[in-house]
KOLNU-445194 format. One record per residue: x, y, z of N, C-alpha, C in turn; residue in three letters. Coordinates in Angstrom, 1 decimal. Each point is the difference from the previous one (the first is absolute). Example, Ala and Ser with C-alpha at 12.3 -4.5 7.8 and 13.67 -1.06 7.14 Angstrom:
<zakols>
ZAKOL   n_px   n_py   n_pz  ca_px  ca_py  ca_pz   c_px   c_py   c_pz resn
ZAKOL   13.2   -5.7    7.8   -0.9    1.2    0.0    0.9    1.2    0.0  ALA
ZAKOL   -0.4    1.1   -0.7    0.9    1.1    0.0   -0.8    1.1    0.8  SER
</zakols>
This chain:
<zakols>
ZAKOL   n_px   n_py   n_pz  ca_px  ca_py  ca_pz   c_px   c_py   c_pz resn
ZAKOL   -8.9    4.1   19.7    0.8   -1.2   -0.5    1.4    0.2    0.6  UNK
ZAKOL    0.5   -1.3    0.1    1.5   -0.1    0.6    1.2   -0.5   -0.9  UNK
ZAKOL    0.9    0.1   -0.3    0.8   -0.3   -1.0    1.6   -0.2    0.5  UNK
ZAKOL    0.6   -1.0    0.0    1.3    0.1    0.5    0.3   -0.5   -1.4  UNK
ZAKOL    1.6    0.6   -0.2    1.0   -0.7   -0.9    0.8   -0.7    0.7  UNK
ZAKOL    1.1   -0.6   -0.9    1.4   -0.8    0.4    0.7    0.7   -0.5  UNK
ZAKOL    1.1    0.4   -0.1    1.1    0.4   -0.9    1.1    0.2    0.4  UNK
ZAKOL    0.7    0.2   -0.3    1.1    0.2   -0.2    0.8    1.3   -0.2  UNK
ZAKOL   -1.0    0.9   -0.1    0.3    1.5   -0.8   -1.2    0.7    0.6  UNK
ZAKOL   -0.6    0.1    1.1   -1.0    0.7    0.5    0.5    1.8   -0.1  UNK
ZAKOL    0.7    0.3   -0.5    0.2    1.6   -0.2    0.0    0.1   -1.3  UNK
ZAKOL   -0.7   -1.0   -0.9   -0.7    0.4   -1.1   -1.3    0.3   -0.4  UNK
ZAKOL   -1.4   -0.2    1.1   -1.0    0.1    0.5   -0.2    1.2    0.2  UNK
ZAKOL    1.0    1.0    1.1   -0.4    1.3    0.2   -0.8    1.1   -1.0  UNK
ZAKOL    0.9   -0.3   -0.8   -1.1    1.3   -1.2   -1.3   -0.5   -0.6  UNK
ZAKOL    0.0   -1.5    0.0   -1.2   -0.4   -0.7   -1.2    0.2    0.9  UNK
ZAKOL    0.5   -0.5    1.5   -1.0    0.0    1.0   -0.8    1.2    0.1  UNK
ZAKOL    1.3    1.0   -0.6   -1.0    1.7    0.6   -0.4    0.8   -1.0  UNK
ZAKOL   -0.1   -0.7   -0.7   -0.4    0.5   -1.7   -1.5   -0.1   -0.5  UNK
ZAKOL   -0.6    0.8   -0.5   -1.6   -0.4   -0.4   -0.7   -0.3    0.9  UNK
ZAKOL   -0.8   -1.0   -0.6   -1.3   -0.4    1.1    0.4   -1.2    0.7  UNK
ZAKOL    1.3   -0.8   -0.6    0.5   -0.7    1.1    0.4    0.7    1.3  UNK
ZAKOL    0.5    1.3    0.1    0.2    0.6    0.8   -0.9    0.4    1.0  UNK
ZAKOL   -1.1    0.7   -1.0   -1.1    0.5    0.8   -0.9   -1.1    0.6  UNK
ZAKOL    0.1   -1.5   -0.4   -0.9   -0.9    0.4    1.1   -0.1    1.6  UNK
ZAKOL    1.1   -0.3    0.2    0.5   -0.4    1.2    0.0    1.6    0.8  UNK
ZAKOL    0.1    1.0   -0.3   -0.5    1.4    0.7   -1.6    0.0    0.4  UNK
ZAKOL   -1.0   -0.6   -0.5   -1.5   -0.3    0.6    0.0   -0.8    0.6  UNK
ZAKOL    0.8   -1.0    0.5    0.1   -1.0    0.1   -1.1   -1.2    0.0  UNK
ZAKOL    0.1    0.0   -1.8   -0.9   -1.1   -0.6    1.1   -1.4   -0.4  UNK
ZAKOL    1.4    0.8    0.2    1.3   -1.5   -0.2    1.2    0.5    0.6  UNK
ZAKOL    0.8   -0.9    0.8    0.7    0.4    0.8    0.9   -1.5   -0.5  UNK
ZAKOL    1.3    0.8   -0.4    1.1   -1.2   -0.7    1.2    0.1    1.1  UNK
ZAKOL    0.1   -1.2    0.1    1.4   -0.6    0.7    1.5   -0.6   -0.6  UNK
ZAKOL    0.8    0.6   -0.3    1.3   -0.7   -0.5    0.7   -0.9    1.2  UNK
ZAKOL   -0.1   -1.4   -0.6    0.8   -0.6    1.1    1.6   -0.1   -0.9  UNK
ZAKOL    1.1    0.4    0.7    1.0   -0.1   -0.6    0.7   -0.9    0.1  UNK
ZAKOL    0.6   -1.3   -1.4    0.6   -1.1    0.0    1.4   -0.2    0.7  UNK
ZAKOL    0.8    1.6    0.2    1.0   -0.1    0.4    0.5   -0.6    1.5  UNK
ZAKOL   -1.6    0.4    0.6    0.3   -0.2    1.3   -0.4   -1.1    0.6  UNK
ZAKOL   -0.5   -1.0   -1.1    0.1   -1.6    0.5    1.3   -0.8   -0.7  UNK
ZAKOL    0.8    1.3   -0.3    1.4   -0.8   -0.8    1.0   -0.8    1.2  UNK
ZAKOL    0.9   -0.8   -1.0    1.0   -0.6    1.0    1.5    0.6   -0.2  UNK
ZAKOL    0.9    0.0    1.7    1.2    0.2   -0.3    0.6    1.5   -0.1  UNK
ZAKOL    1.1    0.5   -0.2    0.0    1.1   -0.2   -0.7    0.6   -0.6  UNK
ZAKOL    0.1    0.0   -1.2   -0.6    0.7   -1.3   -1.0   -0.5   -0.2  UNK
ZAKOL   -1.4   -0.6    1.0   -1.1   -0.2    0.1   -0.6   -0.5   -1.5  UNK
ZAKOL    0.8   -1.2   -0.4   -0.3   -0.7   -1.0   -1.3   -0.6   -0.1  UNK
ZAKOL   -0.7   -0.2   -0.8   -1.0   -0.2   -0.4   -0.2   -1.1   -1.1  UNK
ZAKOL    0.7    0.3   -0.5    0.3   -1.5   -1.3    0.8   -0.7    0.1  UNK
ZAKOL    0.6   -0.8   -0.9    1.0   -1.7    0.4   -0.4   -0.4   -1.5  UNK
ZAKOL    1.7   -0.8   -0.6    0.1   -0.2   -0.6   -1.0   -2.0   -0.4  UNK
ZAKOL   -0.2    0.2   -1.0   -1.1   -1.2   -0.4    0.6   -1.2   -0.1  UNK
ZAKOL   -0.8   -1.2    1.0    0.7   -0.9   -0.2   -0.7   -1.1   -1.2  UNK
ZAKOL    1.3   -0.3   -0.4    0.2   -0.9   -1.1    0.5    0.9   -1.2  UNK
ZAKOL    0.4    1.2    0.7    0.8    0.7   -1.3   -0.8    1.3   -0.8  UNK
ZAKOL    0.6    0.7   -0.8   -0.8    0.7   -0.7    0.7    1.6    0.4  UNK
ZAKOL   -0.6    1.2   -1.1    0.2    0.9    0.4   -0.9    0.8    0.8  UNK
ZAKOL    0.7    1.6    0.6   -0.6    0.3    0.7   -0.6   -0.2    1.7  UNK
ZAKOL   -0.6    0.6    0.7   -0.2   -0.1    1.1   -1.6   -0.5    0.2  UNK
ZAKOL   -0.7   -0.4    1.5   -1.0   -0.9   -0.3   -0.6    0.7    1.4  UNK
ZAKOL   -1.1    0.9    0.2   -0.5    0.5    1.3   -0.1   -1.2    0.7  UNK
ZAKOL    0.3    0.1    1.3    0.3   -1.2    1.1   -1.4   -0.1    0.6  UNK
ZAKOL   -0.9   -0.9    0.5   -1.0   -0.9    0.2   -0.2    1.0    1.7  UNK
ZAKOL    0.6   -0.1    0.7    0.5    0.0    1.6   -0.3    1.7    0.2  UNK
ZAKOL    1.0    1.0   -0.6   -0.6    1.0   -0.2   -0.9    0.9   -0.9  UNK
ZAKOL   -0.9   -0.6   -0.9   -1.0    0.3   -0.4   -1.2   -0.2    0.9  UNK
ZAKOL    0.0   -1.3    0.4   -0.9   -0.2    0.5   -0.1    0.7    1.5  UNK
ZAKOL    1.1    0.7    0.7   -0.2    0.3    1.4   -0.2    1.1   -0.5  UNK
ZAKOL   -0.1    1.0   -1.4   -0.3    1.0   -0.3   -1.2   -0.2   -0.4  UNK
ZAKOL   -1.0   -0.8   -0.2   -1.6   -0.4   -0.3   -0.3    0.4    1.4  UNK
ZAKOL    0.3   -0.8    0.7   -0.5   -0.3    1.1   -0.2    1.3    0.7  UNK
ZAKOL    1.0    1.0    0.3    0.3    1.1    0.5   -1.0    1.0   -0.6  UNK
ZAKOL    0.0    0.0   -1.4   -0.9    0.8   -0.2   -1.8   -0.5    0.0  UNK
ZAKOL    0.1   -1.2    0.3   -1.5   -0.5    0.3   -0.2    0.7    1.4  UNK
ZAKOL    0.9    0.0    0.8   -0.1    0.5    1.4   -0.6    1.9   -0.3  UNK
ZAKOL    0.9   -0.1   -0.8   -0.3    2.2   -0.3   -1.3    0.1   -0.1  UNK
ZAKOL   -0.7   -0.9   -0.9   -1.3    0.2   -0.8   -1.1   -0.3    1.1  UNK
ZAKOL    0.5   -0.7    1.3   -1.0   -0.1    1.1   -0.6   -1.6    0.0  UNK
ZAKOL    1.1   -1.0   -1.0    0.0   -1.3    0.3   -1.2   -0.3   -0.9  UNK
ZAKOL   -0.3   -1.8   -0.4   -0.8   -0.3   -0.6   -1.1    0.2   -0.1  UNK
ZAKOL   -1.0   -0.2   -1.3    0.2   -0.2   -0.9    0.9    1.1   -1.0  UNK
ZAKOL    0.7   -0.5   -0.6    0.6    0.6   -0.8    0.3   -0.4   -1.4  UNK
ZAKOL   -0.2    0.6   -1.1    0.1   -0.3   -1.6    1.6    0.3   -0.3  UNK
ZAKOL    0.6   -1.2   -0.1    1.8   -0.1   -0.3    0.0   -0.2   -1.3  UNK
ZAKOL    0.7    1.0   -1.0    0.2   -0.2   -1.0    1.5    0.1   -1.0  UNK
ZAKOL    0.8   -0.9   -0.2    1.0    0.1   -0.7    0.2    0.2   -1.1  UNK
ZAKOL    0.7    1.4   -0.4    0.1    0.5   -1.7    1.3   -0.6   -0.4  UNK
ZAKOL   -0.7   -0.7   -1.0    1.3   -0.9   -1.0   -0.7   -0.3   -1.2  UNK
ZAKOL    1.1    0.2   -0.7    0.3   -0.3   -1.4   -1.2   -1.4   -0.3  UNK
ZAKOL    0.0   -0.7    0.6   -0.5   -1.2    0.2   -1.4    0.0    0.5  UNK
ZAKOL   -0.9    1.0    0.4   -1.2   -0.1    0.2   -1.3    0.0   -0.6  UNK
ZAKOL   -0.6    0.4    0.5   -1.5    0.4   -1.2    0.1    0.9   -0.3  UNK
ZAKOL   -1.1    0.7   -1.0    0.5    1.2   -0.8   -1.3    1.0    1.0  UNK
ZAKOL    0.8    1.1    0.6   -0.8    0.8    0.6   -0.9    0.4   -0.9  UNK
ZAKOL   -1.2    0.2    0.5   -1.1    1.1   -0.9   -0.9    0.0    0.5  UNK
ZAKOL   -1.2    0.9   -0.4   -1.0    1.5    0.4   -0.7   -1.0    1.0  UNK
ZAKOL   -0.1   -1.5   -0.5   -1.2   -0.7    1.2    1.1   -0.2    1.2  UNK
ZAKOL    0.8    0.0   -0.1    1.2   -1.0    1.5    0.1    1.6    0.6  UNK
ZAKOL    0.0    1.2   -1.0   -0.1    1.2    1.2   -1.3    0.1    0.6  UNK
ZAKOL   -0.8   -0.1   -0.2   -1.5    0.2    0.0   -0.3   -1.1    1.4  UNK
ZAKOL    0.8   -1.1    0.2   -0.3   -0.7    0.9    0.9    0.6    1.1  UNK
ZAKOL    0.9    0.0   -0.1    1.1    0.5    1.0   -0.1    1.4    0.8  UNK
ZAKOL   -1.4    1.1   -0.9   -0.2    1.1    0.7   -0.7   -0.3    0.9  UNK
ZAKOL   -1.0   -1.3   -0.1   -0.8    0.0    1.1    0.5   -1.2    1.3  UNK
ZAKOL    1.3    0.3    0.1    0.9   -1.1    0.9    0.4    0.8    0.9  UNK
ZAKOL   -0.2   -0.1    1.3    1.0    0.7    1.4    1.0    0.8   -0.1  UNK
ZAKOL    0.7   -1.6   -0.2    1.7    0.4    0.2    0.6   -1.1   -1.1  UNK
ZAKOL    0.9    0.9   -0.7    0.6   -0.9   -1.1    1.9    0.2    0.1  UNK
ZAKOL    0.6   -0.9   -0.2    1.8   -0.4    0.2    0.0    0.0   -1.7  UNK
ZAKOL    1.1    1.0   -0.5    0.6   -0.4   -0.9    1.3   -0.8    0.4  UNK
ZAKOL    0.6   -0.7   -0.8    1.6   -0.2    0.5    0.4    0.0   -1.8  UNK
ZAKOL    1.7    0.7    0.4    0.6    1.5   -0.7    1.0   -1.8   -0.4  UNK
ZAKOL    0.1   -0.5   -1.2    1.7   -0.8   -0.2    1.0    0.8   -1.0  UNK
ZAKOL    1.0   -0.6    0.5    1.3    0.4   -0.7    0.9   -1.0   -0.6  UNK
ZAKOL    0.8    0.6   -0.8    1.6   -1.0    0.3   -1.0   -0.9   -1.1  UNK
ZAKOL    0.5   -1.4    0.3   -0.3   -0.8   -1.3   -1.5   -0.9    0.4  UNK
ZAKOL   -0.5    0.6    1.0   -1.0   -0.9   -0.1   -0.7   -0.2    1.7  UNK
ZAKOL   -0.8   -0.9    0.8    0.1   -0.4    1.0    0.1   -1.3    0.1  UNK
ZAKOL    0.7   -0.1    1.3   -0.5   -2.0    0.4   -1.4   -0.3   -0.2  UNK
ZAKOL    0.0   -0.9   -0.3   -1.2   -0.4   -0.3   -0.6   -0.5    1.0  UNK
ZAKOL    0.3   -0.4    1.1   -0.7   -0.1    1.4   -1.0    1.4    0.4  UNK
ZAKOL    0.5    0.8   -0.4   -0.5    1.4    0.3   -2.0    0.1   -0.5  UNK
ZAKOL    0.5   -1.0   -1.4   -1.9    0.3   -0.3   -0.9   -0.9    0.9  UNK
ZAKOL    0.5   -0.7    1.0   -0.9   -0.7    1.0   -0.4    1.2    1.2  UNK
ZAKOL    0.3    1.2    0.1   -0.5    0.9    0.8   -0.5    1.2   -0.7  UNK
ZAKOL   -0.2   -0.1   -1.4   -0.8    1.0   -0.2   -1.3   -0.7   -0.6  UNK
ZAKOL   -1.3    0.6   -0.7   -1.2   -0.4   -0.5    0.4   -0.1   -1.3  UNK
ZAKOL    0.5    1.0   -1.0   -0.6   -0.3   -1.3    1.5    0.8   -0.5  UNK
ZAKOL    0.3    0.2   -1.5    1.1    0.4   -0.3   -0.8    1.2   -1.1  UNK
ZAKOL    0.8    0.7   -0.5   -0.4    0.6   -0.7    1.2    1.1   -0.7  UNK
ZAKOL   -0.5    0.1   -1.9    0.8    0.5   -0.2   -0.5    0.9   -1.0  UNK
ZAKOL    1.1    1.5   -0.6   -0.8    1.3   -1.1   -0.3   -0.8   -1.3  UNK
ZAKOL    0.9   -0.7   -0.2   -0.7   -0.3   -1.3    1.6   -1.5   -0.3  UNK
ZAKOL    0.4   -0.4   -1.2    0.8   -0.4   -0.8    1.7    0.8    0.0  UNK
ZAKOL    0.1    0.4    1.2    1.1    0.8   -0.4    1.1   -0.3    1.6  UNK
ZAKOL    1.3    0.5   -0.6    0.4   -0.3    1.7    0.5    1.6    0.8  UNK
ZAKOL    0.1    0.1    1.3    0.4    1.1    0.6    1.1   -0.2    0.4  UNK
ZAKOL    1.0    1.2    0.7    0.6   -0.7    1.1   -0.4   -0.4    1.3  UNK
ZAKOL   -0.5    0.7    0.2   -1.0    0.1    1.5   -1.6    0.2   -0.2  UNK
ZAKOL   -0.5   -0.1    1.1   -1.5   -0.3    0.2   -0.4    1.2    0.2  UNK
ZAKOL    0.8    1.1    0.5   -0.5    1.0    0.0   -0.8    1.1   -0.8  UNK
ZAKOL    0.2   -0.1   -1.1   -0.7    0.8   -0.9   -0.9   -1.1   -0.4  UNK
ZAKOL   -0.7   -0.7   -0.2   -1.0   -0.9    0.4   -1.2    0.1    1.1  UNK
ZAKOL    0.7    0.2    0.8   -0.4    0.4    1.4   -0.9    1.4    0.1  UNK
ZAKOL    0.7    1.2   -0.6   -0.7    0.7    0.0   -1.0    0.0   -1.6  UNK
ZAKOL    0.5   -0.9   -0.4   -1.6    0.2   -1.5   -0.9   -0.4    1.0  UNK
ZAKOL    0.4   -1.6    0.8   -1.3   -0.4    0.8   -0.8    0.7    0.8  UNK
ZAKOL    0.8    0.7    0.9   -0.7    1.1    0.9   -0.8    1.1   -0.3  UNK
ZAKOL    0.4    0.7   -1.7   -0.5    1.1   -0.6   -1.7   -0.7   -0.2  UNK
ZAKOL    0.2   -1.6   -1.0   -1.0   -0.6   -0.5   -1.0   -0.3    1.1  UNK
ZAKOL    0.5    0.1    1.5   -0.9   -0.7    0.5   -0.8    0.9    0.8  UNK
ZAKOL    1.0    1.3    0.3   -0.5    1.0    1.1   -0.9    1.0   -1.1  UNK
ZAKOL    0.1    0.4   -1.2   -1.1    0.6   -0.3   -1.2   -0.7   -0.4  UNK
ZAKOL   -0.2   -1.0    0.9   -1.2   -1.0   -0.2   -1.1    0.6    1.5  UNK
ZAKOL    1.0    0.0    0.8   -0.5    0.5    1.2   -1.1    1.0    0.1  UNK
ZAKOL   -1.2   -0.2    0.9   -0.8    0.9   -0.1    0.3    1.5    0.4  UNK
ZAKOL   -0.3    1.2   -1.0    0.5    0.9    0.6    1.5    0.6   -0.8  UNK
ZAKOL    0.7   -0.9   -0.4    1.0    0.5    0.1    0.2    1.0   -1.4  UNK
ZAKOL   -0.7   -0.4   -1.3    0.1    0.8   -0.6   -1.4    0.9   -0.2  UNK
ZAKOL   -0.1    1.7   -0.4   -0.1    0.8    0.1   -1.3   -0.6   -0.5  UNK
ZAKOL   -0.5   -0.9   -1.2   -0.9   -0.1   -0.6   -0.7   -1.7    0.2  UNK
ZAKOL   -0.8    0.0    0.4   -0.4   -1.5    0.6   -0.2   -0.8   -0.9  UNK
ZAKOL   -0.8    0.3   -1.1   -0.1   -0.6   -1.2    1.6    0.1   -1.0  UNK
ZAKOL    0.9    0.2    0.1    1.2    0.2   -1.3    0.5   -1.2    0.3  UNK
ZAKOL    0.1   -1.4    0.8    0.5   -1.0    0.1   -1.1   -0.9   -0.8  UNK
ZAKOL   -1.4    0.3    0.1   -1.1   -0.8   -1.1    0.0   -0.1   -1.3  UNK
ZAKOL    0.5    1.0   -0.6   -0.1    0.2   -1.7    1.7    0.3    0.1  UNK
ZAKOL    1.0   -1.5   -0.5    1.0    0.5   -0.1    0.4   -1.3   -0.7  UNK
ZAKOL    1.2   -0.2   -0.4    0.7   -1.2   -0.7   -0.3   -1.0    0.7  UNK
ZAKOL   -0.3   -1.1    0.1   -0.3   -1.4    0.7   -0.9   -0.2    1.1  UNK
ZAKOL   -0.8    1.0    0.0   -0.6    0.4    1.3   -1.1   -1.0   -0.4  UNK
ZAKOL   -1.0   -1.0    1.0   -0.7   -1.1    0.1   -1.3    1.1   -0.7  UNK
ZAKOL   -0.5    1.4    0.4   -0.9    0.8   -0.6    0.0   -0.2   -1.2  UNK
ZAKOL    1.0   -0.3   -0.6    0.6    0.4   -1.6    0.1   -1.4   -0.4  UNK
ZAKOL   -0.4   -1.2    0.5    0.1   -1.4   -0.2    1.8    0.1   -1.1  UNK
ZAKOL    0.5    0.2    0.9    1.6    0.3   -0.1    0.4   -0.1   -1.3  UNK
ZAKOL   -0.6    1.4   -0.3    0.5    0.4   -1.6    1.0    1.1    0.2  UNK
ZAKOL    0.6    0.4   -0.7    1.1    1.3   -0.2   -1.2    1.0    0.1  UNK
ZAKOL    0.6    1.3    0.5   -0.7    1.3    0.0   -0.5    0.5   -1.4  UNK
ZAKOL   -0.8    0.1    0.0   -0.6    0.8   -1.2    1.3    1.3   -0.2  UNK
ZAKOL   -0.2    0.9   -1.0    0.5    1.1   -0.4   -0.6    1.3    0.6  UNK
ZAKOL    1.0    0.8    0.8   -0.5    1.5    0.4    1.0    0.8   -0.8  UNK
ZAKOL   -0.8    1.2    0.7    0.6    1.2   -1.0   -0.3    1.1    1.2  UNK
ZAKOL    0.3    1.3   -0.2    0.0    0.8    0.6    0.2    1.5   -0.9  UNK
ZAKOL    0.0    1.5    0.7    0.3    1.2   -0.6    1.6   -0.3   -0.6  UNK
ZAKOL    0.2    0.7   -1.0   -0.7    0.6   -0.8   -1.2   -0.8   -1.3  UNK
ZAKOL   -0.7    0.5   -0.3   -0.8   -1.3   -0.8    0.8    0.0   -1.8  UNK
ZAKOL    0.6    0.6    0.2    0.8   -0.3   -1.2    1.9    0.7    0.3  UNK
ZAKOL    0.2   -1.2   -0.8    1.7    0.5    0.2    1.1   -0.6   -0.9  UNK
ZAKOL    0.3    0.7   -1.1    1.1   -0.4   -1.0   -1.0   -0.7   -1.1  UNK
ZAKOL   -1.1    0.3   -0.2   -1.2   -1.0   -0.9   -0.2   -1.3    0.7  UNK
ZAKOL    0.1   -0.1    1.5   -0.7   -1.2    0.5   -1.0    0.2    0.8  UNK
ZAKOL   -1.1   -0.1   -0.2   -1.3    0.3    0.4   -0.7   -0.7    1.2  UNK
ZAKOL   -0.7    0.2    0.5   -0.9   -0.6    1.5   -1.2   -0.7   -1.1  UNK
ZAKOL   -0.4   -1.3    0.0   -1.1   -0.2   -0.9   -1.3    0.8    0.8  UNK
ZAKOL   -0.6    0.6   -0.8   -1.2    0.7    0.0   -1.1   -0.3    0.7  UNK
ZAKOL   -0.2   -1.5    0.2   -0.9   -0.8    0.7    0.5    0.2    1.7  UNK
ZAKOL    1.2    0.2    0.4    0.4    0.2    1.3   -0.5    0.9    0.3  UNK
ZAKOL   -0.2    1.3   -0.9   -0.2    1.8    0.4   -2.0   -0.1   -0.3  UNK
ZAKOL   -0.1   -0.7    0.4   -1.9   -0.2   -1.0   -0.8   -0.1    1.9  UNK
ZAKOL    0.3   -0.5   -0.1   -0.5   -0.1    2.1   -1.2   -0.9    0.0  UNK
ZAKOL    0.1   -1.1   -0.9   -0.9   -0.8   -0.2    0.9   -1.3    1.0  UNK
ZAKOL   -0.5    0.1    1.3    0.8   -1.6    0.7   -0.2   -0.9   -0.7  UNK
ZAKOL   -1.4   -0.6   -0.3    0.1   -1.2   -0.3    0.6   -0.4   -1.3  UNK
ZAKOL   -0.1    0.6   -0.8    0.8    0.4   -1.3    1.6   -0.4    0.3  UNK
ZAKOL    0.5    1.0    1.0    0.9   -0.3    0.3    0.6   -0.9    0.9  UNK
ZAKOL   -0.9   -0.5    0.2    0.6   -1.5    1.3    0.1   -1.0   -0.9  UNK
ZAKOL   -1.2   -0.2   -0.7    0.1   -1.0   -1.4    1.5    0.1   -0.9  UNK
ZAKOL    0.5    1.0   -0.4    0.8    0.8   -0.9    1.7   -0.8    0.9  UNK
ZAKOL   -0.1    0.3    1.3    1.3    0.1    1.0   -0.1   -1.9    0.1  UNK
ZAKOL   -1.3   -0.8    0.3    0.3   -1.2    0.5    0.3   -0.8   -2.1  UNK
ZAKOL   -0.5    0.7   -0.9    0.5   -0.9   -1.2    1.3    0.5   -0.7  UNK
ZAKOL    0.6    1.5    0.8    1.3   -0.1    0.1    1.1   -1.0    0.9  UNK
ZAKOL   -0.5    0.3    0.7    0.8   -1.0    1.0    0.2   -1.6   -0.3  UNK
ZAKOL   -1.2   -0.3   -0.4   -0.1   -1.5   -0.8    1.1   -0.4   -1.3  UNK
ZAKOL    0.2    1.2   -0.5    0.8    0.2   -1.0    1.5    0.0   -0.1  UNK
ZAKOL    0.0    1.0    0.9    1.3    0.2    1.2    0.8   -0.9    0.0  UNK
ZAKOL   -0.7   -1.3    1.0    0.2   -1.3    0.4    0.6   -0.9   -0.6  UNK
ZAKOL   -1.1    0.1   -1.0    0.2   -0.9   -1.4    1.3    0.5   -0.6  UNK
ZAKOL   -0.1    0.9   -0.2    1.5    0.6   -0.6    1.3   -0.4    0.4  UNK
ZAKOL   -0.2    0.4    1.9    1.8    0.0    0.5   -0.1   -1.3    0.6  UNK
ZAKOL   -1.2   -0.3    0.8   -0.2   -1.7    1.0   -0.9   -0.6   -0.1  UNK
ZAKOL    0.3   -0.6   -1.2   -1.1   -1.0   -0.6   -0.4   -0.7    0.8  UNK
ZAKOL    1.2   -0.4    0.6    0.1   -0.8    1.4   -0.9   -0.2    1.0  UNK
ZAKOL   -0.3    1.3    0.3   -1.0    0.4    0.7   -1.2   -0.3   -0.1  UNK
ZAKOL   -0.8   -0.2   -0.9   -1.2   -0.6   -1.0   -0.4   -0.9    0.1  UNK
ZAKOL    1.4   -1.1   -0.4   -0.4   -1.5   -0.4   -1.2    0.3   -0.8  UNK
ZAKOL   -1.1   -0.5    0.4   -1.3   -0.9   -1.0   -0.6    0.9   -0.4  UNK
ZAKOL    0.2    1.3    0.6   -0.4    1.2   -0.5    0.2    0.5   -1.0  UNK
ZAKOL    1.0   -0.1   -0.5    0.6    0.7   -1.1   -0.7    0.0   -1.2  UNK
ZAKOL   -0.5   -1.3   -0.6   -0.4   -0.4   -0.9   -1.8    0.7    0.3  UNK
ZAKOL   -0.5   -0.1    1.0   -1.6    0.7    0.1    0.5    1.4   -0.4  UNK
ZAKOL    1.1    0.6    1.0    0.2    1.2   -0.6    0.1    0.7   -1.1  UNK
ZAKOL    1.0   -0.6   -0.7   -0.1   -0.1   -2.1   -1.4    0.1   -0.4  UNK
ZAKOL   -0.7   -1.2    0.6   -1.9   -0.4   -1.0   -0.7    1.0    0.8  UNK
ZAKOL    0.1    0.8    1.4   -0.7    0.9   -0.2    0.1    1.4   -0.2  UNK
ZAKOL    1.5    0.3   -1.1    0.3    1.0   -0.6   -0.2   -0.4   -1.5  UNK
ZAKOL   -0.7   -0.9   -0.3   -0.2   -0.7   -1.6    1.4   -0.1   -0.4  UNK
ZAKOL    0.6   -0.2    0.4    1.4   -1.0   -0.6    0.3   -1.5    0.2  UNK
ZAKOL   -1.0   -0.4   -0.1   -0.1   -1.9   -0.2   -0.7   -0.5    0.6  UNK
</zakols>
């Protein structure tokens, strides 16, 4: 897989890129990431980038002209079209486990990194889709950027140690996107909180049953959300209504 950013700040990437299995995936080379840097489609001396908004307002407004010769440029890095353009803003869809799940099995994908107060809005006619972490604002797209790339690259075949640990996990389509069940680990007791006894029994089925009517529970608990029409079978088939 191929991955270019936008940014503005590409010497904030370095540690992430070489860290873990994002590291080790671009060392096997199962992903090979490109920073295209915004600075150097800037204007003027001081390789400006933004411009103040017209009709007033505060703050600065990334400029239309150099963003877009920074798309462009880095479409070129990635080996030219097809390519999946995606802009992280406050204003997009809400990333999650299915939008990574599609995007592992994509070529080459463009983030673009915004700043300052916003973009021209001409700018979303050269990308595909928008996309954002959740309800909240950043300053930059950059720490976004790398949730995206974490979320998408340990999707990759291979990349983590265990082929099955992306199947049985929080939102995973295996798990008909329920929260993780509850694990445990050594020591089986600690400060009087105990491993339930049914985990230490080595009865699978027992315990696959046990893990998927926790997890149902789980759900119900923190993201009901998650459920919808479920929720209520779930209660009637715990005899609660």
């Amino acid at each position: 897989m191929r991955i270019a950013v936008v940014t503005l700040f590409p010497e904030l990437f370095a540690p992430f890129l070489a860290t873990s299995f994002v590291g080790r995936a671009i060392a096997d080379a199962k992903l090979a990431v490109h920073l295209e840097a915004l600075r150097a489609h800037g204007l003027g001396k001081h390789l400006s980038v933004d411009d103040t908004p017209y009709g007033g307002g505060s703050g600065m407004v990334m400029r239309v002209d150099c963003v877009v010769a920074a798309i462009e440029a880095a479409t070129l890095a990635l080996g030219g079209d097809p390519v999946q353009r995606v802009l992280l803003t406050p204003q997009g869809r809400r990333f999650d486990q299915s939008r990574a799940r599609e995007w592992s099995r994509t070529e080459k994908l463009t983030l673009v990194c915004g700043r300052y107060e916003g973009f021209d809005e001409r700018i979303r006619q050269y990308v595909d889709e928008e996309v954002s972490l959740g309800d909240f604002v950043l300053t930059g797209g950059e720490v976004a950027a790398m949730a995206v790339i974490e979320a998408v690259v340990r999707l990759l075949p291979g990349v983590l140690g265990n082929q099955d640990s992306p199947l049985e996990e929080s939102f995973s389509a295996e798990w008909d996107g329920l929260l993780e069940y509850p694990q445990y680990t050594r020591p089986a007791s600690f400060r009087g909180l105990e491993v339930p006894e049914l985990l230490k029994s080595g009865d699978h089925a027992k315990i696959a049953a046990w893990r998927r009517e926790q997890a149902l529970l789980r759900t119900e608990q923190r993201r009901p959300d998650l459920l919808g029409e479920r929720s209520g079978a779930a209660r009637r088939g715990r005899g609660e209504g």
